[in-house]
C-alpha positions in Angstrom: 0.0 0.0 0.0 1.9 2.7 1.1 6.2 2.6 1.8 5.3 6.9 2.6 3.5 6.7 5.9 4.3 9.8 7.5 2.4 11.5 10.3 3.2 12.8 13.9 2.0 12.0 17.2 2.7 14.2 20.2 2.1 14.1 24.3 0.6 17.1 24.7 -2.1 19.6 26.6 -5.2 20.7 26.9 -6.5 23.9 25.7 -5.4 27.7 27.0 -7.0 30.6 26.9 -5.2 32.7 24.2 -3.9 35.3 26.9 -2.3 32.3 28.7 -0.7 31.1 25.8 0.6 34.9 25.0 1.9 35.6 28.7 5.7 34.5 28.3 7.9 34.5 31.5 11.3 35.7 31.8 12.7 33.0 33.5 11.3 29.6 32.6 11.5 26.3 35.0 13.9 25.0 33.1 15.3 25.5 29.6 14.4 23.8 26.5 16.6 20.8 25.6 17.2 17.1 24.9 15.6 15.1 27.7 14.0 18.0 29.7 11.0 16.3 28.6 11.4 12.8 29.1 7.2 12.0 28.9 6.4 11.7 25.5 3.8 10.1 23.4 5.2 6.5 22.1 5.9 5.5 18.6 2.7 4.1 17.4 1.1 4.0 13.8 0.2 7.5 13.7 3.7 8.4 14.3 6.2 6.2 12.2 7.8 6.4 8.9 7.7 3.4 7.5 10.2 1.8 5.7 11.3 -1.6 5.8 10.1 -2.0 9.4 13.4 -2.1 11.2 16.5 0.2 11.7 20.0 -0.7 11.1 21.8 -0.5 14.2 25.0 2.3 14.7 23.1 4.2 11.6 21.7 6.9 14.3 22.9 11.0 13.7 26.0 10.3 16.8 28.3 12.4 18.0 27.3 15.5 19.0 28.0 14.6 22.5 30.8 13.3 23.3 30.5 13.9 26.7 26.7 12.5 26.8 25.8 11.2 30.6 24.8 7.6 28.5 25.8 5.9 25.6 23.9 2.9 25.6 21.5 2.9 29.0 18.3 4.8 28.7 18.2 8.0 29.5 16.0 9.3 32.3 16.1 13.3 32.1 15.0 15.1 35.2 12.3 12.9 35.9 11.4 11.7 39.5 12.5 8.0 40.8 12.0 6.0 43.7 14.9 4.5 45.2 14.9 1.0 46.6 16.9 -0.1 49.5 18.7 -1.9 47.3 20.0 0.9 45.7 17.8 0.6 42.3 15.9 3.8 41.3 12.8 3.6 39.4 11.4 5.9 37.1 7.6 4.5 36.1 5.8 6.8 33.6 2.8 5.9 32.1 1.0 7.6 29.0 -2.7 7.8 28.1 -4.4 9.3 25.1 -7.5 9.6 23.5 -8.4 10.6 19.5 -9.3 9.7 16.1 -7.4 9.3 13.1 -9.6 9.7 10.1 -7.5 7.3 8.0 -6.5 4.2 9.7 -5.0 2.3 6.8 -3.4 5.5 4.9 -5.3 4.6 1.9 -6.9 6.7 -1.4 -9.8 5.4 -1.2 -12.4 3.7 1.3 -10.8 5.0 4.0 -11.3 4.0 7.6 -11.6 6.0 10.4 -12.2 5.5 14.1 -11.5 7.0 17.3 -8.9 5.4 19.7 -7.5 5.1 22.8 -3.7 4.9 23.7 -2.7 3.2 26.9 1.4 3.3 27.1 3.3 2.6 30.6 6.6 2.2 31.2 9.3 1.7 33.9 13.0 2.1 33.8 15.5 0.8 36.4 18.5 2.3 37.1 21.8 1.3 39.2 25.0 3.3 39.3 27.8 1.3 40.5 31.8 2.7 40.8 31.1 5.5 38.2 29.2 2.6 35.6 25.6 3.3 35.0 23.0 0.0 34.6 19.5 0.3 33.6 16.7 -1.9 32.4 13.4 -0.7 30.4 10.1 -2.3 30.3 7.5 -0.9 28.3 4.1 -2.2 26.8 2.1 0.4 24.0 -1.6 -0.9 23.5 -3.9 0.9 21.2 -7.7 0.2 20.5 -9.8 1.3 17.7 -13.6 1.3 18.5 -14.9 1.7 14.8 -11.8 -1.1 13.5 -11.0 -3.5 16.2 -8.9 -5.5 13.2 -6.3 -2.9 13.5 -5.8 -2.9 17.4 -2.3 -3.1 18.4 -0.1 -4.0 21.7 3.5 -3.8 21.8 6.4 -4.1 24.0 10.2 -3.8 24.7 12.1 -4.9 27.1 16.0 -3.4 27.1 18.8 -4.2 29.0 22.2 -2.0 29.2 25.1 -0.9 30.7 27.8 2.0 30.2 31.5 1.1 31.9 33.4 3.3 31.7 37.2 1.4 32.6 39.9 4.5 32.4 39.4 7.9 32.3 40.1 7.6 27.9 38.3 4.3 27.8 34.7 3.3 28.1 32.0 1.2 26.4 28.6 0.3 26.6 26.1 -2.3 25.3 22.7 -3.8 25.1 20.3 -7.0 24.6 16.6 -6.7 24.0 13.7 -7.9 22.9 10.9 -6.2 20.7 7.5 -7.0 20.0 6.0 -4.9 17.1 3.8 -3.9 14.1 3.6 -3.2 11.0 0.0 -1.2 10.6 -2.2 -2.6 7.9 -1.4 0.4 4.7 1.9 1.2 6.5 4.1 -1.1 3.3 3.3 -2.2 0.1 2.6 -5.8 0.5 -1.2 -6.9 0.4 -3.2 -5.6 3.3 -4.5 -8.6 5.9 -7.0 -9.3 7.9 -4.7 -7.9 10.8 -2.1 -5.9 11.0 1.6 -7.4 10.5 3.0 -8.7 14.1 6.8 -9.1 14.3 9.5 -9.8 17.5 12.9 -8.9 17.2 16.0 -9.7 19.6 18.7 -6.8 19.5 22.4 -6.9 20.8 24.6 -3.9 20.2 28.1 -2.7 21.5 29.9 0.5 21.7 33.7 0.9 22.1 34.9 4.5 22.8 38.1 5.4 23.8 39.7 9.3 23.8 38.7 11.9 27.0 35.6 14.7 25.8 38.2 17.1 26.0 41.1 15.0 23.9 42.7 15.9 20.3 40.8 12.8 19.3 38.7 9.9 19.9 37.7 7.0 18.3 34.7 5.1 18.3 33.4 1.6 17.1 30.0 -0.1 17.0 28.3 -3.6 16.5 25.5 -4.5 16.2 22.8 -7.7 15.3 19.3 -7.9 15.0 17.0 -11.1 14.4 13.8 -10.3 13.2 11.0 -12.6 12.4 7.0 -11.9 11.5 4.3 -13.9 13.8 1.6 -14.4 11.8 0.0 -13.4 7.7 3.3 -15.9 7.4 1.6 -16.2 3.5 2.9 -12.1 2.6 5.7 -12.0 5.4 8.1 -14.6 5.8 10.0 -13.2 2.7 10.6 -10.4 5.0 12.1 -12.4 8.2 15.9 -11.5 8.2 18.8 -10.8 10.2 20.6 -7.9 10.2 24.4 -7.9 11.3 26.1 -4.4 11.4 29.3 -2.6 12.8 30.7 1.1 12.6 33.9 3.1 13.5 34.3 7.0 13.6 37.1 8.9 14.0 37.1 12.6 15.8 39.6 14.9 15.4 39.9 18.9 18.0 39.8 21.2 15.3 39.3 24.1 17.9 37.3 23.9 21.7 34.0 23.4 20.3 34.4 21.4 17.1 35.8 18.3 16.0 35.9 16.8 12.2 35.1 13.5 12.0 35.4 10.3 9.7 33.0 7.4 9.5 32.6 4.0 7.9 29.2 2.1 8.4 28.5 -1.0 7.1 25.1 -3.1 7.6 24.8 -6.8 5.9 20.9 -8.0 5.7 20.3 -11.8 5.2 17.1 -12.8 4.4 16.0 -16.2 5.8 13.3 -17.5 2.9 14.7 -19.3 -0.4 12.1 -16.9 -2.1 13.6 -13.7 -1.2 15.8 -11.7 -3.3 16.5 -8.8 -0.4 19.3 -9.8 1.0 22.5 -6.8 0.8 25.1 -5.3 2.1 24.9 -1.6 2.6 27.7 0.8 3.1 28.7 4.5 4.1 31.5 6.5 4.0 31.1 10.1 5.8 33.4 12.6 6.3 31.7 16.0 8.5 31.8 18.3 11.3 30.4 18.4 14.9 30.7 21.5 16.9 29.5 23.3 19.8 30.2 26.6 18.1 28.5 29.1 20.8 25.7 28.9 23.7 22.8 29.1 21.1 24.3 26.4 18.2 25.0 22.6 18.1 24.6 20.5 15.4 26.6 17.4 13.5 26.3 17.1 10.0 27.9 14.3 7.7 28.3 14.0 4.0 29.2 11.2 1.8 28.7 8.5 -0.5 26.5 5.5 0.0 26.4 1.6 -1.4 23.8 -1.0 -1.6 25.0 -4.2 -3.5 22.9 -7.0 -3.8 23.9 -10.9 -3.2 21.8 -11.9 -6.1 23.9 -11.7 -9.3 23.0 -9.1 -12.0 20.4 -7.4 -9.5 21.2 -3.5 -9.6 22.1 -1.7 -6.6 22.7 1.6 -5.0 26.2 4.0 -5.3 25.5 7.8 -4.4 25.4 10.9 -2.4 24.2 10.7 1.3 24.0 12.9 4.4 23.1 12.9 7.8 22.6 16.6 10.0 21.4 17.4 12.7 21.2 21.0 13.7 19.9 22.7 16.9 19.8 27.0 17.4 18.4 27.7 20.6 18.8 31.8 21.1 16.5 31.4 24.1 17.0 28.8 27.2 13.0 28.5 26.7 13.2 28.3 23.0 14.8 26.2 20.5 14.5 25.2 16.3 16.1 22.1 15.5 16.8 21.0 12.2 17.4 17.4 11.2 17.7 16.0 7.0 19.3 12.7 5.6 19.0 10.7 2.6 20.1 7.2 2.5 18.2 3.9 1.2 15.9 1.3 2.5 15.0 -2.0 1.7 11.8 -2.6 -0.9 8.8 -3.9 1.2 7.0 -5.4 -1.9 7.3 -2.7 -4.3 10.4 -2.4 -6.4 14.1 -2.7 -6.3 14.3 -0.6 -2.9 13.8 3.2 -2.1 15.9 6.5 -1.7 14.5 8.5 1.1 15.2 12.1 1.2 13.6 13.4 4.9 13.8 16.6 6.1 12.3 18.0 9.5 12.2 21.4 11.0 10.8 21.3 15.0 10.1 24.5 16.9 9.9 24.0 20.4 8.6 26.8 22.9 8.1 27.6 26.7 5.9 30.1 26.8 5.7 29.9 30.9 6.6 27.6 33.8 3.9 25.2 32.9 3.0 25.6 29.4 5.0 24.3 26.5 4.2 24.1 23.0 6.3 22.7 19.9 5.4 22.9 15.9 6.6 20.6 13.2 6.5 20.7 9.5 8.7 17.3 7.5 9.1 16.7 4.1 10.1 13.0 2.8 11.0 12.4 -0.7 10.7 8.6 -1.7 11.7 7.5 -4.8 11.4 3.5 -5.9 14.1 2.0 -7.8 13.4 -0.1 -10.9 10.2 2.1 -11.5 9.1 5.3 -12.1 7.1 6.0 -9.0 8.0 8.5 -6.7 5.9 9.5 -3.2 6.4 13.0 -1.5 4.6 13.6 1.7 4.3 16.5 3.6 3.5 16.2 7.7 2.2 19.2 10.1 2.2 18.8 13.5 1.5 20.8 16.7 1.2 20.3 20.2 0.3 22.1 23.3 1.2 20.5 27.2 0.4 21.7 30.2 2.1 20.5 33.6 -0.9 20.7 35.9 1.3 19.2 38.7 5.2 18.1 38.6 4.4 15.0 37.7 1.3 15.3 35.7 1.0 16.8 32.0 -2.4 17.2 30.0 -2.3 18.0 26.2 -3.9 18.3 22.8 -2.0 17.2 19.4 -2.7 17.6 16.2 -0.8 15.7 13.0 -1.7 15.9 9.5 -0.1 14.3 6.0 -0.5 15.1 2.5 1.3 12.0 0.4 1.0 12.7 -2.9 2.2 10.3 -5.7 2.9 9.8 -9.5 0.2 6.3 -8.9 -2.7 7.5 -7.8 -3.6 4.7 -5.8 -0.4 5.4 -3.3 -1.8 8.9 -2.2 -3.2 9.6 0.6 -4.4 12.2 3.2 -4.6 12.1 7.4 -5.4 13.5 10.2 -5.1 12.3 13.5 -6.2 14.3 17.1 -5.3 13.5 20.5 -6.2 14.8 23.8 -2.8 13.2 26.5 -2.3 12.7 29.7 1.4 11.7 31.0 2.2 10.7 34.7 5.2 9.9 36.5 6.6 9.9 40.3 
C-alpha cells in the first residue's frame, strides 16, 4: 500500500485561553533541551515512517555529545525515581491518550476512520555502581480502535544495558533486547491482511569508545545484530524475516574547543531467511563531516558522503550515491529552541520495487511560553523514490502540540498531526489527520 507513511503523534495539553498562551515568562523552569521532557507520546502508527520495518543498528545521527551522561543505557532526564533499599531507582511513567485518526490504513480510497484510545506505561531501572551506569526498560504500547477493532495493536520492549566506563580515555557500553511490534495494515506495500503485520525482534549492540571529551581525538566503534521474524499473515511475510548484522567506527579529530571533524565507515549486511527472497544486501557509508559546539545558542553534527547497496543476487542492480546525515539545533532562548534534522540514504523494498531512496527533512520549533506551558510545531518533508520504477511518493506532515504540567508529575495535552502524500500512482496517495487529547504521569 503505502512505503510513505508519515504522520506525527505528540504528548501534549489541553486547551489555553489565548492570553495564557501569550503571557511568556522571563525565567522559565527550566530551559528547553534534549531530555527536559522525558514523557512523551510513544511510537505508534500514527507516528512512524515506514520503511522496511526495522533500523539498522549504529546508523543513528551520533556524535554530538561526546560527553553525553549515557551511551547505551536509557536516559531518564530530570524525571522523578524511587529508590529502593537496594539501591535501584525507578522511574515509572505511564502515557494515556485519546483521539481519532480519520484514515487508519493510509489509503486513497475507502478509507477507515475511528477514534482510539492509547494506553502506554513504562518503567526504567536504574543502578550506578563505581562510576558505571545500569538500567533496564520495560515498556508495553496498546492501542484500541472502537470503529476497527482488526487494527488494534499492543507492543512491548524490554532493554537491557550498561555504560562502563574502565579508564578515564576508555569506556563502552552495550545492550540485549527484545521487541515485539507492528507493521499497521497500509503502512508497506505488501497486500493488506485481515490484521495488522505482528513481528518480535531480539537486538544486541556494543559500543567501544576510547579518547577523553576534552582529547585531540577519539575513536569510536560499534556492533550491532538484530534477528527479526514476523508472527503471523506468514503467507505475505516470511520473505521479510531476516537478520541484520552491522558494525561502525568514527574517528574525531579537535579542530578548535568546540568542534571536532570527524570520519565514518558504516556497514550493515541483511540476510534474508526465505529461499524466495531476493532482499538480502550489504549496505555501506563512507562520511566525512563536522560536529561542533560553536556558541551557547548552536550545536549540530552534519555528515556528508557517499552510500552503497550491493545485492547478493547476481545481475540485480544496486545503489552508489550521495548521502548525508545533519542534525542541527539554534536555541537563542534557554526557553526556545528550532532544530533542524535531514538525511537521505536507502531502504529495503517492502513489496514494491528494487528498494527506495528516502530524502527526509524536519524542522521542529519548540517553545516555553511559561513555567507550565509548552508548546512545539513541526513541519517534515520526505522524498521517496522506488528503484526499478518510475514512481516516486512525497509527503508532507504538520504537527502541533500544546502540554500543560498541571502538577510536577502530571502533564495534560492536545495534538494535532496531518499528512498530504502525494504520488505519481494515484492509488499510493493519501491524506490524514489524526487528534489527541494526552495525559502523561510519573513519580
Amino acid at each position: 500500500m503505502k512505503n510513505t507513511y508519515v504522520a506525527l503523534c505528540f504528548a501534549a495539553a489541553l486547551p489555553l485561553s489565548v492570553s495564557c498562551v501569550q503571557a511568556q515568562v522571563q525565567a522559565p523552569a527550566k530551559p528547553v533541551e534534549d531530555g527536559a521532557y522525558t514523557l512523551k507520546a510513544p511510537s505508534t502508527p500514527a507516528s512512524q515512517v515506514s520503511g522496511t520495518g526495522y533500523e539498522l543498528s549504529g546508523t543513528t545521527i551520533s556524535g554530538a555529545a561526546g560527553a553525553s551522561p549515557t551511551i547505551l543505557t536509557a536516559p531518564v532526564g530530570s524525571a522523578a525515581a524511587y529508590k529502593t533499599e537496594s539501591g535501584v531507582y525507578l522511574y515509572p511513567t505511564a502515557f494515556v491518550g485519546m483521539g481519532y485518526n480519520d484514515n487508519l490504513q493510509t489509503s486513497a480510497t475507502n478509507q477507515i476512520s475511528s477514534s482510539m484510545v492509547n494506553i502506554a506505561p513504562q518503567l526504567i531501572a536504574e543502578l550506578k555502581h563505581k562510576g558505571d551506569r545500569y538500567t533496564a526498560l520495560v515498556s508495553t504500547n496498546n492501542i484500541n480502535y472502537a470503529s476497527s477493532s482488526a487494527d488494534n495493536t499492543t507492543n512491548s520492549e524490554f532493554l537491557i544495558a550498561g555504560d562502563n566506563y574502565f579508564t578515564a580515555r576508555a569506556r563502552g557500553a552495550w545492550s540485549l533486547g527484545r521487541v515485539r511490534n507492528t507493521d499497521s495494515r497500509g503502512a508497506n506495500n505488501r497486500p493488506v491482511s485481515a490484521e495488522p503485520d505482528r513481528w518480535t525482534s531480539n537486538n544486541l549492540n556494543g559500543r567501544f569508545i576510547y579518547g577523553a571529551p576534552e582529547a585531540q581525538g577519539r575513536v569510536e566503534f560499534d556492533l550491532g545484530s538484530q534477528n527479526k521474524s514476523y508472527d503471523n499473515n506468514r503467507a505475505t511475510t516470511a520473505v521479510a524475516d531476516l537478520t541484520l548484522t552491522s558494525l561502525a567506527s568514527r574517528l574525531y579529530y579537535r579542530l578548535g574547543t568546540r568542534s571536532l571533524a570527524l570520519g565514518e565507515f558504516r556497514n550493515a549486511n541483511a540476510n534474508y531467511s526465505s529461499s524466495l527472497s531476493t532482499e538480502s544486501n550489504t549496505e555501506r557509508r563512507y562520511y566525512v563531516g563536522l560536529t561542533w559546539d560553536a556558541t551557547a545558542a548552536t550545536t549540530g553534527i552534519v555528515k556528508f558522503g557517499r552510500m552503497t547497496k550491493d545485492f547478493d543476487v547476481a545481475g540485480r542492480p544496486g545503489f552508489n550515491g550521495d548521502s548525508w546525515e545533519a542534525s542541527i539545533r539554534w536555541a537563542p532562548l534557554t526557553y526556545s529552541a528550532l532544530d533542524l534534522q535531514t538525511s537521505r540514504s536507502t531502504a529495503d523494498a517492502s513489496g514494491f520495487g528494487d528498494y527506495t531512496v528516502n530524502t527526509n527533512t524536519n524542522v521542529n520549533w519548540s517553545h516555553q511560553w511559561t513555567r507550565s506551558f509548552t508548546t512545539r510545531a513541526a513541519v517534515g518533508l520526505v522524498k521517496t523514490d522506488f528503484a526499478g520504477t518510475t514512481r516516486a511518493d512525497n509527503a508532507t506532515s504538520y504537527a502541533l502540540t500544546m502540554d500543560y504540567s498541571v502538577l510536577r508529575w502530571l502533564k495534560v495535552g492536545v495534538d494535532w498531526a496531518g499528512t498530504d502524500s502525494t504520488s505519481n500512482v494515484p492509488t499510493a496517495a493519501f491524506k490524514r489527520n489524526v487528534t489527541m487529547f494526552t495525559l502523561n504521569a510519573s513519580l
